[in-house]
matplotlib code that plots the C-alpha trace (Angstrom):
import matplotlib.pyplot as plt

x = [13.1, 15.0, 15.9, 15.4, 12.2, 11.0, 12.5, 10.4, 6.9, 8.2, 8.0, 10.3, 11.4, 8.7, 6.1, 6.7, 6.9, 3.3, 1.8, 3.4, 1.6, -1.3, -1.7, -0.5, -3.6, -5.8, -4.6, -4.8, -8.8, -9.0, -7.7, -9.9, -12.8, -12.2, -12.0, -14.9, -16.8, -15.1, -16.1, -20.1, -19.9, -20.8, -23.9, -22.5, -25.6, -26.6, -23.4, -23.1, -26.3, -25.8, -22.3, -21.7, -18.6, -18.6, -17.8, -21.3, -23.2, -23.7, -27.3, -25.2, -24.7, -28.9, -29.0, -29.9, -32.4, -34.1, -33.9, -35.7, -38.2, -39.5, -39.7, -41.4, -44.0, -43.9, -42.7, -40.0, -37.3, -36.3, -39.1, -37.4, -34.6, -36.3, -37.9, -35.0, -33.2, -35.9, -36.2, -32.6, -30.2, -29.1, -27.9, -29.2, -29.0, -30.7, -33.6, -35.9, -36.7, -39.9, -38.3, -39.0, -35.5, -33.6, -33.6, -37.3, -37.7, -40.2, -42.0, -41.8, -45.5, -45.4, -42.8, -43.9, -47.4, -45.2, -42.9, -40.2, -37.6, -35.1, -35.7, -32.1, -31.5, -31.1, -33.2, -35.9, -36.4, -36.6, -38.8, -41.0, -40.9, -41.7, -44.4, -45.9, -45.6, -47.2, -50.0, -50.3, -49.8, -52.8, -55.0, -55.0, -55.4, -52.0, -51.5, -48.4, -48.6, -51.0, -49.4, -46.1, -48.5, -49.8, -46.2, -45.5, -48.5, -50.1, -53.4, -55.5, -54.5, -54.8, -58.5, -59.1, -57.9, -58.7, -55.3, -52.3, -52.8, -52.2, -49.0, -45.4, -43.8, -45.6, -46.3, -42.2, -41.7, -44.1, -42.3, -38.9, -39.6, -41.5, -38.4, -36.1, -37.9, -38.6, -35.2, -34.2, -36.1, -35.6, -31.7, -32.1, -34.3, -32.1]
y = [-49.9, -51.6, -55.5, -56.6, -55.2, -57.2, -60.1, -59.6, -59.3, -62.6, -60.3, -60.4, -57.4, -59.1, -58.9, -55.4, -54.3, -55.7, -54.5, -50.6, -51.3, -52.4, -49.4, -46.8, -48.5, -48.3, -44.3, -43.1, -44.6, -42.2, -39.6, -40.4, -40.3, -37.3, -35.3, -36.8, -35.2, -31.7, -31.3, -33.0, -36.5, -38.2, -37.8, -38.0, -38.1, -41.2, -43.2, -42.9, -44.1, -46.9, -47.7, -51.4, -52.1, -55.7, -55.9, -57.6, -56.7, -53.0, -50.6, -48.5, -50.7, -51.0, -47.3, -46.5, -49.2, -48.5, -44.8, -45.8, -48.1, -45.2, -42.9, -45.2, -46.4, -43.4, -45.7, -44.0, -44.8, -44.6, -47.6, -49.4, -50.0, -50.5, -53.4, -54.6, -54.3, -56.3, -58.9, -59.5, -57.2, -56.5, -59.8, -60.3, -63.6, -64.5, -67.0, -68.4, -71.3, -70.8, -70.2, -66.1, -65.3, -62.2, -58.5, -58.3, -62.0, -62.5, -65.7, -67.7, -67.3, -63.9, -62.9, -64.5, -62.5, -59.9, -60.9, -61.1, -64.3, -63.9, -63.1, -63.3, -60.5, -57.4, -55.2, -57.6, -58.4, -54.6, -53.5, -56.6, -56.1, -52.4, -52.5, -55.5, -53.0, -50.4, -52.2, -53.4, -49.5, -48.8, -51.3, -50.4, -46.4, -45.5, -47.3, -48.3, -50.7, -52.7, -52.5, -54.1, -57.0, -57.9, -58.0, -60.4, -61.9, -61.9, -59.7, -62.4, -62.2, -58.6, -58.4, -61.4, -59.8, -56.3, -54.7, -56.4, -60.1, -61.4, -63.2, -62.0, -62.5, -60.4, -57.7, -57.9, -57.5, -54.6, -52.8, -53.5, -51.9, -49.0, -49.0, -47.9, -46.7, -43.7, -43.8, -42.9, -40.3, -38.5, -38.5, -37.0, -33.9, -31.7]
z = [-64.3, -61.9, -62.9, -59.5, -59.3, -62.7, -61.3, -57.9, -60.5, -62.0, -65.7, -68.6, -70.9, -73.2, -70.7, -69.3, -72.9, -73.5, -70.2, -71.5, -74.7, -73.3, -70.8, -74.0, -75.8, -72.7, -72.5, -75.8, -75.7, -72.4, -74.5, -76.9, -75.5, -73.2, -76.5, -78.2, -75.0, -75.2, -78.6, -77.9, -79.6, -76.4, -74.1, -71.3, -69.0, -71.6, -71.0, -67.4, -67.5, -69.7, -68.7, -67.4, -65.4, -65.2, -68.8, -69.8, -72.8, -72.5, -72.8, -74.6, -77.5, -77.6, -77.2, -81.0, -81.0, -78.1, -79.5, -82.6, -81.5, -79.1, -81.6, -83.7, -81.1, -78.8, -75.6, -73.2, -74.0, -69.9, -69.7, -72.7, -70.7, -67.4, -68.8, -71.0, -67.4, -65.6, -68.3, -69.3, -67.8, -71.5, -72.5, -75.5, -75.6, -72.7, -72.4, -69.6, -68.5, -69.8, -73.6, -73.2, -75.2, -76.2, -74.6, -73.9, -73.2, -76.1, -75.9, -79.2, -80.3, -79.0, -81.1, -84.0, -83.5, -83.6, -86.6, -84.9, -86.5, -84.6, -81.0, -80.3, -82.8, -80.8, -82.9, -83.6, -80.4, -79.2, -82.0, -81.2, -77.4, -77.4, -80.1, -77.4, -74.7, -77.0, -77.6, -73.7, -72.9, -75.6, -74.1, -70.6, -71.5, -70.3, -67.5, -67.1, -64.4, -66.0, -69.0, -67.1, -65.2, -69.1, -70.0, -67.4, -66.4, -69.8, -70.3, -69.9, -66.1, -65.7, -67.2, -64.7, -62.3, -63.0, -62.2, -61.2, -60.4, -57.6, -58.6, -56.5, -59.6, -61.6, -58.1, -57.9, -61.7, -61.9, -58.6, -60.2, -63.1, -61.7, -59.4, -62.4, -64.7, -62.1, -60.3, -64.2, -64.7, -61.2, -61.7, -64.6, -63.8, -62.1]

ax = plt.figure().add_subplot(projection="3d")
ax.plot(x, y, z, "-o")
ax.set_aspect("equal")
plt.show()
């Protein structure tokens, strides 16, 4: 490489010899990954899906919870991460103003109805939330809506109310989850 031109990019031999070894690293994970794909390793529908570019805490890295917990309670795992998505956009260590914490934003008594310790604990707080939702799900026969508005709302509020109250937090958390849960499974059913 030309000198002037490292002297014009204000770099050193050091420097340029980091930023090669950095971009060789960067390369050989490419690589990598490219070749786990060829031979199946990766779902690739799953982690385009799941895939974060800003760098934040990733769905992917919640992937085998959520996977287990839906199993487990037979909850979609595509509304898993709708509400995960709604609630805390993934960051797992994300609490409310209202103390909701964690992934699912559990509310302290809620999770401790649930057992859940530590609701900053990723798998805790998933197995806790999606069992809640389970049981929300059970209660209103299937409906999922409902089932979302007594996430939010609380089930109290949606037997007063007889459906989804009339709360814009609760209508705008209901339609944003809706909003994913079925943009998720229409780009996926080709």
């Amino acid at each position: 490489m030309d000198e002037s031109l490292l002297m014009r990019l204000s770099l050193n031999k050091d420097s340029l010899a980091t930023v090669q070894q950095v971009y060789l690293q960067l390369m050989m994970k490419i690589l990598e990954r490219i070749q786990q794909r060829q031979r199946g390793e990766v779902n690739v529908a799953l982690e385009q899906r799941l895939s974060k570019p800003n760098g934040q805490s990733s769905p992917a890295s919640f992937a085998e919870i959520i996977k287990e917990a839906s199993a487990k309670y037979q909850v979609d795992e595509d509304l898993i991460e709708a509400v995960i998505k709604a609630e805390s956009d993934f960051d797992p260590n994300a609490q409310s103003s209202a103390g909701a914490q964690g992934l699912m934003q559990l509310m302290p008594q809620t999770a401790a109805d649930l057992g859940v310790t530590n609701s900053f604990d990723a798998r805790q707080n998933i197995y806790g939330g999606v069992r809640f939702l389970k049981n929300l799900l059970d209660y209103y026969s299937g409906d999922v809506s409902k089932a979302l508005a007594g996430y939010n709302a609380g089930p109290g509020a949606v037997d007063e109310y007889d459906g989804i109250p009339p709360y814009q937090e609760t209508q705008t958390y209901v339609k944003r989850v809706l909003d994913t849960y079925l943009q998720s499974k229409n780009s996926w059913s080709v």
